[in-house]
PDB file of N, CA, C and O in Angstrom:
ATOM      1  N   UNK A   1       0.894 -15.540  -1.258  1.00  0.00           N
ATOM      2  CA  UNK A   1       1.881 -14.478  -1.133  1.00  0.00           C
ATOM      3  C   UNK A   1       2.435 -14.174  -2.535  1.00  0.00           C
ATOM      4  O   UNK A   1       2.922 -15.060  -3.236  1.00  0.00           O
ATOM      5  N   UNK A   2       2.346 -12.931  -2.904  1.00  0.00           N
ATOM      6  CA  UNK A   2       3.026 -12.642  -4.435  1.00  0.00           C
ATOM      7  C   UNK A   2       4.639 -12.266  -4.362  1.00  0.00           C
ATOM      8  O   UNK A   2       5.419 -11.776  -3.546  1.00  0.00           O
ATOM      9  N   UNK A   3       4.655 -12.610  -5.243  1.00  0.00           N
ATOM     10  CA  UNK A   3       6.257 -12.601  -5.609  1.00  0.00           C
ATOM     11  C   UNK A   3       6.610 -11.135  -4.760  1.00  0.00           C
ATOM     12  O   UNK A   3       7.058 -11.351  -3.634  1.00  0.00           O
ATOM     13  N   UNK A   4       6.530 -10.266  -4.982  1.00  0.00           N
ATOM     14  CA  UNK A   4       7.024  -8.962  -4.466  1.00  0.00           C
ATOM     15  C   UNK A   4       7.314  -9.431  -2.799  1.00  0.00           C
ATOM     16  O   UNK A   4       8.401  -9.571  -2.238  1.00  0.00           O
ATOM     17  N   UNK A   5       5.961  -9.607  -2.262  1.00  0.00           N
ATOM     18  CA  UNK A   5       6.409  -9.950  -0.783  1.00  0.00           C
ATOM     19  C   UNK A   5       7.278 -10.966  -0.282  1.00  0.00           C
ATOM     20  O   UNK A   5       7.964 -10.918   0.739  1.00  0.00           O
ATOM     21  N   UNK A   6       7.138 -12.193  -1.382  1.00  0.00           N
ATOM     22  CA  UNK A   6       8.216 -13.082  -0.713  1.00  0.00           C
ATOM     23  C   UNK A   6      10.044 -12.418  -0.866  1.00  0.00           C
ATOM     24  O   UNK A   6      11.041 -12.708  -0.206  1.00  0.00           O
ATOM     25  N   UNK A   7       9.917 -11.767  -1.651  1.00  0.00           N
ATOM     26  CA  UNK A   7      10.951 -10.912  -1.603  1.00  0.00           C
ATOM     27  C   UNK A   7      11.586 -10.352  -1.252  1.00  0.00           C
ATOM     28  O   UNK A   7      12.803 -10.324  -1.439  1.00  0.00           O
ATOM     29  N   UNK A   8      10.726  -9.533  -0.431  1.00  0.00           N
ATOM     30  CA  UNK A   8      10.970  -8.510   0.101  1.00  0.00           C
ATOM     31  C   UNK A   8      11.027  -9.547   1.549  1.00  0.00           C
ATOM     32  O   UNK A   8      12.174  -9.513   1.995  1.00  0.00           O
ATOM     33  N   UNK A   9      10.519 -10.046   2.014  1.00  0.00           N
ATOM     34  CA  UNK A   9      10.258 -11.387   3.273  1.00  0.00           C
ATOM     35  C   UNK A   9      12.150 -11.892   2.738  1.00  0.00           C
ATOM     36  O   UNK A   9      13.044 -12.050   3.570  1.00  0.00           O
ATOM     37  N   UNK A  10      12.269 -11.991   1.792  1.00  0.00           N
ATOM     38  CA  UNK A  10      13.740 -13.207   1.444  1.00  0.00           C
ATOM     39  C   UNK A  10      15.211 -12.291   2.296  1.00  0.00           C
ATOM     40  O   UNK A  10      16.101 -12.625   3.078  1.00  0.00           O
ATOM     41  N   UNK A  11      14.823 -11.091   1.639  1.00  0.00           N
ATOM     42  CA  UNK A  11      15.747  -9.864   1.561  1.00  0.00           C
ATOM     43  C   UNK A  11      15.650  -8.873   2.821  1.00  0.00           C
ATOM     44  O   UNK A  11      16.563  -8.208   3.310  1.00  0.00           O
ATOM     45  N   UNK A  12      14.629  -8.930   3.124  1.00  0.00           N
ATOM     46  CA  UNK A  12      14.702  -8.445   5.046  1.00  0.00           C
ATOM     47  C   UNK A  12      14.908  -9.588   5.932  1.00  0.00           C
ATOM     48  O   UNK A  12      15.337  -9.158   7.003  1.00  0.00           O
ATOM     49  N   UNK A  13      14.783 -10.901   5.948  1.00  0.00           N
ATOM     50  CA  UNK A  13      15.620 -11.321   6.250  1.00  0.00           C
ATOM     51  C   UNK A  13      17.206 -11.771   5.870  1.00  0.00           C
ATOM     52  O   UNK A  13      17.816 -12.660   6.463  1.00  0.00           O
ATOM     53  N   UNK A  14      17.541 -11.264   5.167  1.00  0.00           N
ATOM     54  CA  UNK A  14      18.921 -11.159   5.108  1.00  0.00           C
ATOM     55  C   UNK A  14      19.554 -10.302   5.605  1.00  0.00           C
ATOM     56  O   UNK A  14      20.413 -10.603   6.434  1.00  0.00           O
ATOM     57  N   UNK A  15      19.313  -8.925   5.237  1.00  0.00           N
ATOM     58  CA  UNK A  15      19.429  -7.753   6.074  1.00  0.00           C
ATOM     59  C   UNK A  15      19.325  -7.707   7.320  1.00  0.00           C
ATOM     60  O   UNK A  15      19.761  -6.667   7.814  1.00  0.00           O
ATOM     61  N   UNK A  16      18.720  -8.782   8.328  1.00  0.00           N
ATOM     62  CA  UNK A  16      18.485  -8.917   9.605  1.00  0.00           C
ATOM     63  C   UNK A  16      19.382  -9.732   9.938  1.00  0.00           C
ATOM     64  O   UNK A  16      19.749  -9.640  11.110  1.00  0.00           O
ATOM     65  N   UNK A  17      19.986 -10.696   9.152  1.00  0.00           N
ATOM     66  CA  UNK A  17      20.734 -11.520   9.977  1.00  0.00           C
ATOM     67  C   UNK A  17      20.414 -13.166  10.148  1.00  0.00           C
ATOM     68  O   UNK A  17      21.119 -14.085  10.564  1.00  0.00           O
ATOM     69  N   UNK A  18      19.081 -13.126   9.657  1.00  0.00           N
ATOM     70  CA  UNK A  18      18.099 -14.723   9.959  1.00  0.00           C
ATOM     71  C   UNK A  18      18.242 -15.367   8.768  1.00  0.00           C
ATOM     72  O   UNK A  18      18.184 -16.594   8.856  1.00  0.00           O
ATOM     73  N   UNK A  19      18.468 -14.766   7.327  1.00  0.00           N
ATOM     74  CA  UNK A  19      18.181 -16.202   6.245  1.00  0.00           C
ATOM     75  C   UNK A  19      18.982 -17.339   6.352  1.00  0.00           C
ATOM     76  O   UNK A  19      20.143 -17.544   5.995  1.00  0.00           O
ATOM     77  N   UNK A  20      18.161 -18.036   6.902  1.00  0.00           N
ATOM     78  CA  UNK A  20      19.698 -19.311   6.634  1.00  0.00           C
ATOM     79  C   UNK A  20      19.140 -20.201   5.098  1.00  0.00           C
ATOM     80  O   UNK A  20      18.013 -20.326   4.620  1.00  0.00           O
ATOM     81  N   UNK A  21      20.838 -20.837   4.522  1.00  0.00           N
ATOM     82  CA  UNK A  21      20.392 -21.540   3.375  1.00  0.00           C
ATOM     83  C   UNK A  21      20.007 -22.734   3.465  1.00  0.00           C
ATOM     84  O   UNK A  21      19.133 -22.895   4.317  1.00  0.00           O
ATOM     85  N   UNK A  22      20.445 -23.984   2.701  1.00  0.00           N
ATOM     86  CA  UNK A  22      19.537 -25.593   2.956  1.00  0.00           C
ATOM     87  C   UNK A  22      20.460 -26.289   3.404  1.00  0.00           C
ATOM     88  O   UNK A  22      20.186 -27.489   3.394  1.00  0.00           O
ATOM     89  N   UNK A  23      21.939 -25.909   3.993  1.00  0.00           N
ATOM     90  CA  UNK A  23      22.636 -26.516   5.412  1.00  0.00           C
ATOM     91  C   UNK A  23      22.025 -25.802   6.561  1.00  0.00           C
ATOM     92  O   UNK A  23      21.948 -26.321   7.674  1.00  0.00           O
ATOM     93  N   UNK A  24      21.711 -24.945   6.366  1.00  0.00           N
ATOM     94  CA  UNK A  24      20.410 -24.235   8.278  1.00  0.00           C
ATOM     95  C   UNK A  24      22.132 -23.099   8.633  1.00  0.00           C
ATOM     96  O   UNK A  24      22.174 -22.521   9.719  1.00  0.00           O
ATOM     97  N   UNK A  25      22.876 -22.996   8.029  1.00  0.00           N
ATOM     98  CA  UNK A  25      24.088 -21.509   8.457  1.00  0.00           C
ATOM     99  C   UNK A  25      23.411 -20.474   7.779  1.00  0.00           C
ATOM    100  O   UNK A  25      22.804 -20.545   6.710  1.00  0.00           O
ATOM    101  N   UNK A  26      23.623 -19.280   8.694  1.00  0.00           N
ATOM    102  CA  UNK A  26      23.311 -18.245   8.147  1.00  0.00           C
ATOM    103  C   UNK A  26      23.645 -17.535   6.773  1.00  0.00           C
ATOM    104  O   UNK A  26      24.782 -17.678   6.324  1.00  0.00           O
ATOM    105  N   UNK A  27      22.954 -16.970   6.256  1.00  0.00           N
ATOM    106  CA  UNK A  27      23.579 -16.708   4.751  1.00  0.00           C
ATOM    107  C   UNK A  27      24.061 -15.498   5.096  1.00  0.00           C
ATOM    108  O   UNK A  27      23.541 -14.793   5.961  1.00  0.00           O
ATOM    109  N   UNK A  28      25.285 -15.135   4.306  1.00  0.00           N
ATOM    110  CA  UNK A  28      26.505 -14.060   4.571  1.00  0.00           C
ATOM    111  C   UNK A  28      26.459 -13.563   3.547  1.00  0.00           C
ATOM    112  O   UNK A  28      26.052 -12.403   3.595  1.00  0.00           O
ATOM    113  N   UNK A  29      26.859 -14.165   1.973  1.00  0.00           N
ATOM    114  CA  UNK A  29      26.739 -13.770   0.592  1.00  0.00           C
ATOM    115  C   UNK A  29      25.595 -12.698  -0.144  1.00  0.00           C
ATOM    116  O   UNK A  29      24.704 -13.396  -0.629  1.00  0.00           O
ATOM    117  N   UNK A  30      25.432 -11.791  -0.292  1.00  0.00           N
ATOM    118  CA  UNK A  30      24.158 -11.167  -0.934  1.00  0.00           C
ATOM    119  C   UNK A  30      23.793 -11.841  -2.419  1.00  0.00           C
ATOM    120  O   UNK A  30      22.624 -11.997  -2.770  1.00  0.00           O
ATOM    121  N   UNK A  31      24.786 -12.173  -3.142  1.00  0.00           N
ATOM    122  CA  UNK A  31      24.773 -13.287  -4.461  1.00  0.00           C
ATOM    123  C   UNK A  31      23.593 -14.167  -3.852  1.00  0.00           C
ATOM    124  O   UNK A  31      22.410 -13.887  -4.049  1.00  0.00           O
ATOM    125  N   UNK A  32      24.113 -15.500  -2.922  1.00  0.00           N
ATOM    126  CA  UNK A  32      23.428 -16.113  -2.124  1.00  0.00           C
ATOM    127  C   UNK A  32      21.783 -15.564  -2.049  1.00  0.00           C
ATOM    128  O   UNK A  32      20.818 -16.032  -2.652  1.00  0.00           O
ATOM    129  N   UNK A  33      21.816 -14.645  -1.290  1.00  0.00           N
ATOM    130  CA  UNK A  33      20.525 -13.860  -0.492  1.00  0.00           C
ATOM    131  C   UNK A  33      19.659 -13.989  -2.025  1.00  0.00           C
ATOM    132  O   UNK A  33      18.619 -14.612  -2.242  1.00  0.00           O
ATOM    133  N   UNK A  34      20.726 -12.932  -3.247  1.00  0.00           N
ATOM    134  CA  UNK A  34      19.345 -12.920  -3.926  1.00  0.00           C
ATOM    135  C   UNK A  34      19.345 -14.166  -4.620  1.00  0.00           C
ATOM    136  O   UNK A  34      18.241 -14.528  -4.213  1.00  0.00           O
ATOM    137  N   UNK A  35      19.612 -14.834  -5.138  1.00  0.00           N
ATOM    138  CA  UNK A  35      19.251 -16.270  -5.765  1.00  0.00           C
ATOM    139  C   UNK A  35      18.652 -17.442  -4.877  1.00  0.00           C
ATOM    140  O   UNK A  35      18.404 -18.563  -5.321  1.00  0.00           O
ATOM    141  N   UNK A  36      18.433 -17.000  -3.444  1.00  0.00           N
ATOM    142  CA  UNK A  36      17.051 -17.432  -3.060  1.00  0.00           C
ATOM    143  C   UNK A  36      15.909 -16.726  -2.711  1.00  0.00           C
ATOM    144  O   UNK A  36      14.950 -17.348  -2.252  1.00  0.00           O
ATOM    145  N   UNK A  37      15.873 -15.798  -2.823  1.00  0.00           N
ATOM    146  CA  UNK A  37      14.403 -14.802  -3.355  1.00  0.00           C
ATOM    147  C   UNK A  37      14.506 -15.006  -4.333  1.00  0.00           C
ATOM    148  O   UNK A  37      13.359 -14.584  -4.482  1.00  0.00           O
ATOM    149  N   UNK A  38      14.838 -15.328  -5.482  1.00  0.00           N
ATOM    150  CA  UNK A  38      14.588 -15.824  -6.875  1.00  0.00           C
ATOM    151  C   UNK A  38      13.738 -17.220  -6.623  1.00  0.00           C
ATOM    152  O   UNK A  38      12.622 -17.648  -6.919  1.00  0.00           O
ATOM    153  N   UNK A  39      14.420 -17.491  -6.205  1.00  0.00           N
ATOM    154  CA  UNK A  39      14.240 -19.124  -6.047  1.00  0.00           C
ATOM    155  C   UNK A  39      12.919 -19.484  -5.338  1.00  0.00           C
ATOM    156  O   UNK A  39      12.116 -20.266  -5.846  1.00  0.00           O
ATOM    157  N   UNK A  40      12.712 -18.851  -4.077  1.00  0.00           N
ATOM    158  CA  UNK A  40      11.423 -18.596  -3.464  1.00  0.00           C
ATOM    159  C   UNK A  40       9.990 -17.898  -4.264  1.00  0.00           C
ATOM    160  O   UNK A  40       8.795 -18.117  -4.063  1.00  0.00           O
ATOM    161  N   UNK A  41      10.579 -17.119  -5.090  1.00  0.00           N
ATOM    162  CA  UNK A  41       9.607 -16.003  -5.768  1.00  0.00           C
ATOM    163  C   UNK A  41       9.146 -16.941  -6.957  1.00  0.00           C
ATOM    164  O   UNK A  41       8.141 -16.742  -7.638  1.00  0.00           O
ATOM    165  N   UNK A  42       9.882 -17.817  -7.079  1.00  0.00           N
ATOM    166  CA  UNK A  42       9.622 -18.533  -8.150  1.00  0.00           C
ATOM    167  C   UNK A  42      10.083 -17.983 -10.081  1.00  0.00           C
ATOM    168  O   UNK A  42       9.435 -18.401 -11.040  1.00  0.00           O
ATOM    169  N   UNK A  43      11.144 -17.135 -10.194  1.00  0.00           N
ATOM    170  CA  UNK A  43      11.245 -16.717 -10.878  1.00  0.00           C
ATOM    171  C   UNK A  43      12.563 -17.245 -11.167  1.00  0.00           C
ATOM    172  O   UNK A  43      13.241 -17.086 -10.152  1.00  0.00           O
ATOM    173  N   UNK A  44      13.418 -17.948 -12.326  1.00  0.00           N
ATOM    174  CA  UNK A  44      14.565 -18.172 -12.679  1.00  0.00           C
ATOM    175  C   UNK A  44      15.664 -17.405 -13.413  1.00  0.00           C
ATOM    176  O   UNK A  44      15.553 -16.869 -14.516  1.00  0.00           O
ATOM    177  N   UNK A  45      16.459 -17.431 -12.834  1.00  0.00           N
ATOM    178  CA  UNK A  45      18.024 -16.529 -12.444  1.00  0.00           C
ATOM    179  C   UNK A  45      19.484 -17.829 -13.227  1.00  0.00           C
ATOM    180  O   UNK A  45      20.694 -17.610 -13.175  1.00  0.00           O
ATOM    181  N   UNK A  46      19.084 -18.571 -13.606  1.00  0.00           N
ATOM    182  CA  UNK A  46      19.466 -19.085 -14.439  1.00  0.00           C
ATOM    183  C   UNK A  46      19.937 -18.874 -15.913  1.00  0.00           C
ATOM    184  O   UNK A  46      19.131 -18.646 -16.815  1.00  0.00           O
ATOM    185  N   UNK A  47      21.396 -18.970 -16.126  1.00  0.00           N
ATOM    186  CA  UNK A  47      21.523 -17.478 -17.303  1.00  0.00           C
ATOM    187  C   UNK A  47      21.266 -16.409 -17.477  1.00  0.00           C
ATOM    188  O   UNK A  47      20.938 -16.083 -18.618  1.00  0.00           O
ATOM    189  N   UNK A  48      21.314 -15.240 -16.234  1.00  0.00           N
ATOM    190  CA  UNK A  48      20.588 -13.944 -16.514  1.00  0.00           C
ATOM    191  C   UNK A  48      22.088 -13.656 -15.626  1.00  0.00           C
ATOM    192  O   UNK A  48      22.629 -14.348 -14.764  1.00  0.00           O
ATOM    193  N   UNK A  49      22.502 -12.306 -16.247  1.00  0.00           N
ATOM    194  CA  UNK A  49      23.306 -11.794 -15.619  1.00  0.00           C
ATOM    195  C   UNK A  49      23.147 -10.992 -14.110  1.00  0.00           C
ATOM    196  O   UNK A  49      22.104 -10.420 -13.795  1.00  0.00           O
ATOM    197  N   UNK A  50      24.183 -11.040 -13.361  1.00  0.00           N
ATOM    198  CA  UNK A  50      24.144 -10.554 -11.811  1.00  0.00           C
ATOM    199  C   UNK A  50      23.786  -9.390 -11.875  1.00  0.00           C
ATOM    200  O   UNK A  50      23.206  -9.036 -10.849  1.00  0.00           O
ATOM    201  N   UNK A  51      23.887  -8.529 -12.734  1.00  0.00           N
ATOM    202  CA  UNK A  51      23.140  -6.915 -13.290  1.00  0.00           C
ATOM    203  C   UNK A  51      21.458  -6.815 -13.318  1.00  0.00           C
ATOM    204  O   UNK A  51      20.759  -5.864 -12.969  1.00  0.00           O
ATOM    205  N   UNK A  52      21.073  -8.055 -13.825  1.00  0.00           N
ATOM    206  CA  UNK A  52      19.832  -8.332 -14.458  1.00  0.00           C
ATOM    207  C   UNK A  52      19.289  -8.596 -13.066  1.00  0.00           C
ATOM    208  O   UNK A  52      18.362  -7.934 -12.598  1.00  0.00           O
ATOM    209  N   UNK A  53      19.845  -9.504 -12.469  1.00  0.00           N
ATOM    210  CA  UNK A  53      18.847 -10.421 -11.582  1.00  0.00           C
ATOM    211  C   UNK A  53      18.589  -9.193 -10.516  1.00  0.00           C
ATOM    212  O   UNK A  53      17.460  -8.971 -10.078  1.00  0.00           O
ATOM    213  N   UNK A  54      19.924  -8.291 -10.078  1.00  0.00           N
ATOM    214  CA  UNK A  54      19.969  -6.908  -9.189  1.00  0.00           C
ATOM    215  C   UNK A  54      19.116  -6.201  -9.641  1.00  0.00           C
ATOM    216  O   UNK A  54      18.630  -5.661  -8.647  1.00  0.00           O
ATOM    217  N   UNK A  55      18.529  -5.789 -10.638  1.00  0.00           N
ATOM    218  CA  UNK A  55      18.076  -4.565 -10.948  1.00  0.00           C
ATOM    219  C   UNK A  55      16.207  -5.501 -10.884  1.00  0.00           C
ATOM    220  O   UNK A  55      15.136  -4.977 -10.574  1.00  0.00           O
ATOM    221  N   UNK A  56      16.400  -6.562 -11.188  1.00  0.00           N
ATOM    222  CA  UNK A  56      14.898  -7.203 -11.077  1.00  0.00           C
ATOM    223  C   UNK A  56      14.484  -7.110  -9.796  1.00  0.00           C
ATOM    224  O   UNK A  56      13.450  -6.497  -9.530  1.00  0.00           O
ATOM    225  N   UNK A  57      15.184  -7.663  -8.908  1.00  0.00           N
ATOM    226  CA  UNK A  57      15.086  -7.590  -7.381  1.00  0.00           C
ATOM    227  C   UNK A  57      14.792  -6.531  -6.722  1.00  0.00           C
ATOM    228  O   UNK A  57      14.008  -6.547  -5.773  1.00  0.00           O
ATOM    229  N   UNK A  58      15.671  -4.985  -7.352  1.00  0.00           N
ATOM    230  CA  UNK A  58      15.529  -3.833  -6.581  1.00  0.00           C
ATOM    231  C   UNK A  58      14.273  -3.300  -7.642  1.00  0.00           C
ATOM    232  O   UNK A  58      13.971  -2.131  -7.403  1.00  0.00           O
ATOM    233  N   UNK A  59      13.594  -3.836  -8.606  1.00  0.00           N
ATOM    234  CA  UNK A  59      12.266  -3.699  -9.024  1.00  0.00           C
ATOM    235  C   UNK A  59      11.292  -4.036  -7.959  1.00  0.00           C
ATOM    236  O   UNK A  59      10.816  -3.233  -7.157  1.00  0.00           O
ATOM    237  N   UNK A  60      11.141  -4.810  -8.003  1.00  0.00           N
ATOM    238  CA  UNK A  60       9.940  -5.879  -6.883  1.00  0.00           C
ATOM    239  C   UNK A  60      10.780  -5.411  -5.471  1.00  0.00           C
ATOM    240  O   UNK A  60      10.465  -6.028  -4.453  1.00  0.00           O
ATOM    241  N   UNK A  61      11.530  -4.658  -5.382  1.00  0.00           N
ATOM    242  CA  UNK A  61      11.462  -4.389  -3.813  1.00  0.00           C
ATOM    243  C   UNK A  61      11.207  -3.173  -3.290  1.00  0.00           C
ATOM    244  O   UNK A  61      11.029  -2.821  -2.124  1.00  0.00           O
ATOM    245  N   UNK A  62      11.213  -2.491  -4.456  1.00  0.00           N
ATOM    246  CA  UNK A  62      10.488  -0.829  -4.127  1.00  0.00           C
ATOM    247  C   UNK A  62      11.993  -0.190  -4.139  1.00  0.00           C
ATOM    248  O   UNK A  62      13.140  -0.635  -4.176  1.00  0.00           O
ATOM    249  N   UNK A  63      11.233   1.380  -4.076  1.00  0.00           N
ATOM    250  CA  UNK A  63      12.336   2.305  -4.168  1.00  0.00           C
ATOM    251  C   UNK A  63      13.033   2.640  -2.559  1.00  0.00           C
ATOM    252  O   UNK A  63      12.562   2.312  -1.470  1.00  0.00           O
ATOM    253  N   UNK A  64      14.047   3.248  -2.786  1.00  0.00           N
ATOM    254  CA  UNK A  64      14.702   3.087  -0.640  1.00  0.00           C
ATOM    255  C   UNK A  64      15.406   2.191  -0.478  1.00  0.00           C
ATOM    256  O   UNK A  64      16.451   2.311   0.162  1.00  0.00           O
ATOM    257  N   UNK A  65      14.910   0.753  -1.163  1.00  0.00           N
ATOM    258  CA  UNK A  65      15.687   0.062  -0.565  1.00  0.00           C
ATOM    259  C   UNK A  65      16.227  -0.993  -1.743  1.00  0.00           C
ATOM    260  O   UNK A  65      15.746  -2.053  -2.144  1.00  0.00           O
ATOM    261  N   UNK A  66      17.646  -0.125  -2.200  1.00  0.00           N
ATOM    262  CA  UNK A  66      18.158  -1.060  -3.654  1.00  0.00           C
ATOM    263  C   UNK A  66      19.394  -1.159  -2.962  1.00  0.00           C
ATOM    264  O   UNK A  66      20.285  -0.311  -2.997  1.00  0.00           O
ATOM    265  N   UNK A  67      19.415  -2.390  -2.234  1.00  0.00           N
ATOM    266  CA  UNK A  67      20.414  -2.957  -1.688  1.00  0.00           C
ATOM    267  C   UNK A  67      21.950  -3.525  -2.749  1.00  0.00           C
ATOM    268  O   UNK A  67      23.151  -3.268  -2.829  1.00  0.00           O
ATOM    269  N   UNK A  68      20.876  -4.462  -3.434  1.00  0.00           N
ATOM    270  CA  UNK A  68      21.746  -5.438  -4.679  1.00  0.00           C
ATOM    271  C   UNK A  68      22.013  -4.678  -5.410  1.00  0.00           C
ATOM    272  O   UNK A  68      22.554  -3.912  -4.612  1.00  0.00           O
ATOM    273  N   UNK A  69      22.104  -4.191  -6.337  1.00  0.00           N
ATOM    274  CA  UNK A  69      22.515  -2.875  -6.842  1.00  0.00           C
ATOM    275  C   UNK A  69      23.864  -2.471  -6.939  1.00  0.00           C
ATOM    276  O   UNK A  69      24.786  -2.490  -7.755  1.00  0.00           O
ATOM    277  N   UNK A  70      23.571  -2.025  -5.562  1.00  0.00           N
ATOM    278  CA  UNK A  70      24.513  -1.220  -4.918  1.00  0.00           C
ATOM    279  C   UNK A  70      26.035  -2.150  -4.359  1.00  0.00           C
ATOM    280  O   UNK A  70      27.198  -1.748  -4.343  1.00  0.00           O
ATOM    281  N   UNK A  71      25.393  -3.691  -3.883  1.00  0.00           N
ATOM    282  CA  UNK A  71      26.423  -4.168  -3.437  1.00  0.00           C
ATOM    283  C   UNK A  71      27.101  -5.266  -5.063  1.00  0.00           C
ATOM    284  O   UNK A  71      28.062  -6.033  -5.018  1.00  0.00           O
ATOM    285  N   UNK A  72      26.435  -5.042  -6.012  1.00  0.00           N
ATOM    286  CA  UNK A  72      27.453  -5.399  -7.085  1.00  0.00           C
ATOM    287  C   UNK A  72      27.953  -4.629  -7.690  1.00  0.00           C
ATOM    288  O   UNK A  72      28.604  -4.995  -8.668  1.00  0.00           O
ATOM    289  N   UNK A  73      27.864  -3.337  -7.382  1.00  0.00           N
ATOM    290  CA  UNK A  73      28.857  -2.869  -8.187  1.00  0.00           C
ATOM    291  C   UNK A  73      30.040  -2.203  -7.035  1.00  0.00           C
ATOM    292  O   UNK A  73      30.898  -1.330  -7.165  1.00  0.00           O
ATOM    293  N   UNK A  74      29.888  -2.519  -6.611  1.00  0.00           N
ATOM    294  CA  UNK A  74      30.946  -2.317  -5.309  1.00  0.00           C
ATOM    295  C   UNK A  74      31.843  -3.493  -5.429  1.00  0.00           C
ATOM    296  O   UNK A  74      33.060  -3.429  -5.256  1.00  0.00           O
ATOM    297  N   UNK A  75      31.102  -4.712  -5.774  1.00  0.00           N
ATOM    298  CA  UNK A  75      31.996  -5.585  -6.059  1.00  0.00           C
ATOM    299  C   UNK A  75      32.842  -5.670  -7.388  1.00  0.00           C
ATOM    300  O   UNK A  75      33.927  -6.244  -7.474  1.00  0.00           O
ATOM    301  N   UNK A  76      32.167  -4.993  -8.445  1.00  0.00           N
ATOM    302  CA  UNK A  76      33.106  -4.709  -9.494  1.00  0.00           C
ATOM    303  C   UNK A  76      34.441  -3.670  -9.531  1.00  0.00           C
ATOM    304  O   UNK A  76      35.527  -3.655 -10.111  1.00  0.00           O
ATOM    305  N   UNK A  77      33.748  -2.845  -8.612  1.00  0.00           N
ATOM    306  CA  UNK A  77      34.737  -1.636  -8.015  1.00  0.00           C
ATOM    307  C   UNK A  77      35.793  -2.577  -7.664  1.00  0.00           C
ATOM    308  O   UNK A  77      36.884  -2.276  -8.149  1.00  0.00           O
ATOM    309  N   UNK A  78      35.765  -3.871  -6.794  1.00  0.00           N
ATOM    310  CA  UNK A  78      36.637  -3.959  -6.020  1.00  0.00           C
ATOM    311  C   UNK A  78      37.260  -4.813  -7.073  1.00  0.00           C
ATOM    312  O   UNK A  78      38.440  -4.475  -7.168  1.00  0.00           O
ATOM    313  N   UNK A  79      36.972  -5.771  -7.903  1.00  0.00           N
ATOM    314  CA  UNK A  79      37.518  -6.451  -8.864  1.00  0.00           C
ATOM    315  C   UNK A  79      38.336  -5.698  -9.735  1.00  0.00           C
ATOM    316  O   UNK A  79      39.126  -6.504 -10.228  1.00  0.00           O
ATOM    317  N   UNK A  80      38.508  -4.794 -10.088  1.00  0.00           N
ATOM    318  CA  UNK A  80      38.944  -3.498 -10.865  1.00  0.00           C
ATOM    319  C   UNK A  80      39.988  -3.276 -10.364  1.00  0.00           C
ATOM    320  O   UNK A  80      40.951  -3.047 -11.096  1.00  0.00           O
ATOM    321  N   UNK A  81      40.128  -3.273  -8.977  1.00  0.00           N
ATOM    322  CA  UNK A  81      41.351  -2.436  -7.847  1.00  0.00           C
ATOM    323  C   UNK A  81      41.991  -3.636  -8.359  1.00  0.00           C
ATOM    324  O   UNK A  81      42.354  -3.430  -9.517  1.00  0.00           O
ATOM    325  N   UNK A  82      42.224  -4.600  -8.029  1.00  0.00           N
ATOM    326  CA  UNK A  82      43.103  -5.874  -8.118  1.00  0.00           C
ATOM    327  C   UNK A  82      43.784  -6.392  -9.426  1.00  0.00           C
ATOM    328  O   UNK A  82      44.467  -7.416  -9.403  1.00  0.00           O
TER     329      UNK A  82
END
C-alpha cells in the first residue's frame, strides 16, 4: 500500500468516526488523526510545523478533500479571538 492510500485509509477513517488511537478510544482530535497517517505512511512529522504537515497531507490526499488545512486555520482563527 503506498503512502497516498494509507492516508487517505488514515483520514477517511477519521472522517467516519472509526480511527481509534493505541488506548482502542476513538480519535476526536484532527492534530491526532493527522500524526497518525504520518505515522502509518511512514513519513516523520517530527519538527515540521502543523502548516507543513497540513498542507503535506492535503498533498497526498488529492484535491476536494483538504480537510487539515482548513481545520488549522480555523484553529488559529479561534486562538486570535481569545
Amino acid at each position: 500500500m503506498s503512502r497516498k492510500e494509507k492516508i487517505r485509509k488514515v483520514m477517511g477513517e477519521f472522517e467516519a468516526g472509526t480511527l481509534k488511537g493505541g488506548s482502542g478510544e476513538i480519535v476526536k482530535d484532527p492534530r491526532q488523526a493527522m500524526a497518525i497517517a504520518m505515522k502509518e505512511a511512514g513519513a516523520a512529522s517530527e519538527g515540521k510545523s502543523d502548516d507543513y504537515i497540513a498542507g503535506y497531507l492535503d498533498e497526498m490526499i488529492g484535491p476536494g478533500e483538504k480537510r487539515c488545512r482548513g481545520y488549522l486555520s480555523s484553529l488559529k482563527k479561534n486562538k486570535k479571538k481569545k
